[in-house]
N, C-alpha and C positions, 0 to 999 in steps of 0.2 A: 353602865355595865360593859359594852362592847368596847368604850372607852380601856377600859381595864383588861378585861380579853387582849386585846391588840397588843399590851404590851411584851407575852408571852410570845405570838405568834403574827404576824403578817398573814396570815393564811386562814381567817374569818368567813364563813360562809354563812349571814345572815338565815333563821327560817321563820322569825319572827320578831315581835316584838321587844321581844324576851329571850328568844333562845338562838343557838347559833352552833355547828360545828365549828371545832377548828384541831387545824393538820398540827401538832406538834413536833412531828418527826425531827427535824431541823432545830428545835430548842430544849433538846433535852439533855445537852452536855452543859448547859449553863442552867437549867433550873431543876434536871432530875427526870426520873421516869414520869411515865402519865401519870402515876398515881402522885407523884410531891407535886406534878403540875397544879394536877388538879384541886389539890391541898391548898397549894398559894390560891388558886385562883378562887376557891370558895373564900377565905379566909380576906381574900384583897375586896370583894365585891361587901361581904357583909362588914368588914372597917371602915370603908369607905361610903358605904350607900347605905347600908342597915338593910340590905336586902340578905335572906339566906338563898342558897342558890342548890341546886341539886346538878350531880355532876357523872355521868356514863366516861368511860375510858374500856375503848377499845381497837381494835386495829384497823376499823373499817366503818363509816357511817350507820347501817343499819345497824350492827353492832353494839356501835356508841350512843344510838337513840335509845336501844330497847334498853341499856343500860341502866340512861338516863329516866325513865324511868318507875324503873326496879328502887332507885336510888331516894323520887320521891317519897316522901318530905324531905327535904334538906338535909339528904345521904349525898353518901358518894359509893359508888359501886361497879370494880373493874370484872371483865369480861374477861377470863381464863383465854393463853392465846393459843393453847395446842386445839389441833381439830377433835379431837375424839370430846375434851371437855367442852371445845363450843356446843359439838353436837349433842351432847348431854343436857345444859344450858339449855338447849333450845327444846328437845326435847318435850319437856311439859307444858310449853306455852301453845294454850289454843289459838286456830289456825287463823283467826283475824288479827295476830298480834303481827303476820307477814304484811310488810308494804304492795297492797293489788288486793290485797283480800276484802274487800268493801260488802254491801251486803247482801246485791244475788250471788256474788264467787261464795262468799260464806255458807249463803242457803244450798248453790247447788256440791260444794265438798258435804256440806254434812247429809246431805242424802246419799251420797254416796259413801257415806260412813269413813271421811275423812274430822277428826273434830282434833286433835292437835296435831301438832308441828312430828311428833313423832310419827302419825301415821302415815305422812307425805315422806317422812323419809322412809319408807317403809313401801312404798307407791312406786306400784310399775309406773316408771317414764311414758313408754307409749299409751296405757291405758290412757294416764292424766292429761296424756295430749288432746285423744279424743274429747274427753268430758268437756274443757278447759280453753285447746286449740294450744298448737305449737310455741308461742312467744311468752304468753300467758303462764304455760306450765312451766319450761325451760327457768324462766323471772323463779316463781315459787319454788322450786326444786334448788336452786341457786340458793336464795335465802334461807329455804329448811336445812340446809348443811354450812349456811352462814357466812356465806360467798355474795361479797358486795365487791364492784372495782371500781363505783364510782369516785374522782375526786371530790376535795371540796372546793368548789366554785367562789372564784374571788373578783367574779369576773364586774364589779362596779367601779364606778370612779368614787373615789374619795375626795371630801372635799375639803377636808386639814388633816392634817398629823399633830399629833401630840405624846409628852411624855409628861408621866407625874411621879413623882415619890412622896411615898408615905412613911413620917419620924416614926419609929416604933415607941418615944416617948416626945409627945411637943416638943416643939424649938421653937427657943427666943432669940437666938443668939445671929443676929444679921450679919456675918460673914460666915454663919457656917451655910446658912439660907443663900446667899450672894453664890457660892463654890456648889452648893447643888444646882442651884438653875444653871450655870456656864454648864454643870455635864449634860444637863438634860435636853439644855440646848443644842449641845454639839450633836446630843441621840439625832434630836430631830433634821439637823443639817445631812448629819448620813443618810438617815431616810429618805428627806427630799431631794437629796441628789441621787438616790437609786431607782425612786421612779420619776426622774429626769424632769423634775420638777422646778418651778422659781416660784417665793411666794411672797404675797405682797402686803398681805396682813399677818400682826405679832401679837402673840394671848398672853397673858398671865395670868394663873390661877391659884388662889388662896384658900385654905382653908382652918378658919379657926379653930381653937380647942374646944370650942362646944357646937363645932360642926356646920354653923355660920361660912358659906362660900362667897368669897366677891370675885370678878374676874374683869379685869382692864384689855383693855386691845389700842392697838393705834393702826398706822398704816407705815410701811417700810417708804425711804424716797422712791426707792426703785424694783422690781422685780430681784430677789436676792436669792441665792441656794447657800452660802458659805457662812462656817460656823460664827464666825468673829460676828458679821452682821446680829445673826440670832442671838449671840450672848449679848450683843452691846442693848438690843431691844428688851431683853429680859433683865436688865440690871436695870435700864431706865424704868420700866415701866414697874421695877420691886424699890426703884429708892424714891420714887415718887410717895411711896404706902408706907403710911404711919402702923406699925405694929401695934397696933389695938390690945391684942392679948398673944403668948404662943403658937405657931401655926403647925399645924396638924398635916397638912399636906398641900404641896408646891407644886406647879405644873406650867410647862410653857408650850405652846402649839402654838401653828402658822396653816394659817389658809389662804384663801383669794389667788390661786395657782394657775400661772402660767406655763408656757410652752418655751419660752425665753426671756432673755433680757430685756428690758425696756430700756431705751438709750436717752429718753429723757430726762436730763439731769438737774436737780435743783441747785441753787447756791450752795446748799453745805452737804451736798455728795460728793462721794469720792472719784475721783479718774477713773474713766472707764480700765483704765490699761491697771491700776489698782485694783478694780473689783478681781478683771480675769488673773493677778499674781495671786490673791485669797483663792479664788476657784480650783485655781492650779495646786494649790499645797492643798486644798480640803478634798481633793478629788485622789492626790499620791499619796494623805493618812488612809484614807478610805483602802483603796490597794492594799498598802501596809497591813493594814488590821486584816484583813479580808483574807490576805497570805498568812500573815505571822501572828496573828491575832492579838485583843481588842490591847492587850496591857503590852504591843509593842512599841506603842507610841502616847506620851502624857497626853498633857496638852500643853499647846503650843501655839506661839504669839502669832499675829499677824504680817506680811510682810510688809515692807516699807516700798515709798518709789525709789529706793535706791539697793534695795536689796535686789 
């Protein structure tokens, strides 16, 4: 599942097992508002995994939980973003539905004849200090008018990157398969060169038409970031595999991440002075795209020792 999140956004903040914020902001000119986000994203988890997922959209964490939610069973359910309809929204929900309300805060507002969210917004500030104490109320008083400024926290190391595509009808046809792994390999080279990454292990991932997954990996000669690397790992390790039946969904990811190059070189590695002329062109596409975006540039061969 987070596997598939990730492809939307970079900006995943784990809260469980299962569940997870994640920032959108930044990928909404390529997949649509929260709402078509969220569309894909329910739609990709249960294609992919037979899981249904239920989905909160809104402009702030608290927001997007109570959402999420509202949403269960395997709804989806956006949060109005003017404040008079948050505050209405909020409104009718009793007062343990705020994040800090646990269950003597609950015992002691409801003696105090606070029992929803409307009546706290309705609450003298200084009174509720007293009851409550200064940090406590300010926190509740925050939420009942639906004021969160938390981020969301991405703050772990990863330990692969991966991209997958899923046919909207099987493929059999091994060069149209061969032309999707080279993109999704190139995805993954931008990604590990953005967080300044070299990796040392190559995945492929299959998945049959009746849902059957296998996945191959090897080991790269050397610590590598540059697309050519990635693609050439992901053609070997798909023409090695006999097409059994149609494949349903293709995936290449790299793990085992370094901080640099490894200078140790085997017999059939390339020149060092070769790796850095690939590093150098996948790091000026990177730029390119970044400025002039992603369709300014194809793709594009590898250099030579003489280029």
């Amino acid at each position: 599942m987070f596997a598939i999140v990730g492809r939307f956004s970079p900006l995943v903040e784990p809260v469980s097992i299962d569940e997870a914020f994640i920032d959108v902001t930044g990928a909404r000119t390529l997949f649509g508002d929260g709402r078509a986000i969220a569309e894909k994203i329910r739609a990709a988890i249960f294609s992919e995994v037979r899981l249904t997922a239920s989905v909160g959209v809104a402009h702030n964490k608290f927001l997007a939980k109570l959402a999420s939610e509202k949403a269960k069973p395997d709804g989806l359910f956006v949060v109005p973003e003017g404040r008079d309809e948050v505050v209405r929204f909020l409104a009718g929900l009793k007062v343990d539905a705020l994040w800090g309300v646990g269950k003597v805060t609950g015992e002691s507002l409801e003696r105090a004849g606070f029992r929803t969210v409307a009546d706290l917004q309705k609450a003298d500030p200084a009174y509720l200090a007293r009851l409550l104490g200064e940090s406590l109320s300010a926190h509740l008083l925050d939420l009942a008018f639906g004021e969160d400024t938390r981020d969301v926290e991405t703050l772990f190391e990863e330990k692969s990157l991966s991209r997958e595509h899923t046919f909207l009808e099987d493929c059999k046809d091994r060069e149209t398969l061969r032309e999707t792994l080279k993109g999704l390999a190139d995805e993954v080279g931008r990604r590990v060169r953005a967080h300044g990454h070299y990796a040392t292990v190559g995945r492929l991932k299959l998945r049959w038409a009746d849902f059957r997954t296998i996945t191959r990996q090897a080991p790269f000669e050397t610590a590598v970031c540059d697309d050519f690397s990635f693609r050439a790992m992901a053609l070997r390790l798909f023409d090695a595999e006999r097409l059994a039946q149609p494949v349903r969904l293709v995936g290449f990811g790299v793990s085992g991440f370094s901080a640099g190059r490894s200078e140790q070189l085997s017999l059939f590695d390339s020149s060092p002075e070769a790796r850095e002329k690939r590093e150098r062109l996948c790091r000026t596409v990177d730029a390119l795209r970044e400025k002039l975006g992603h369709e300014a540039v194809g793709r594009y061969n590898a250099p030579t020792d003489k280029t």
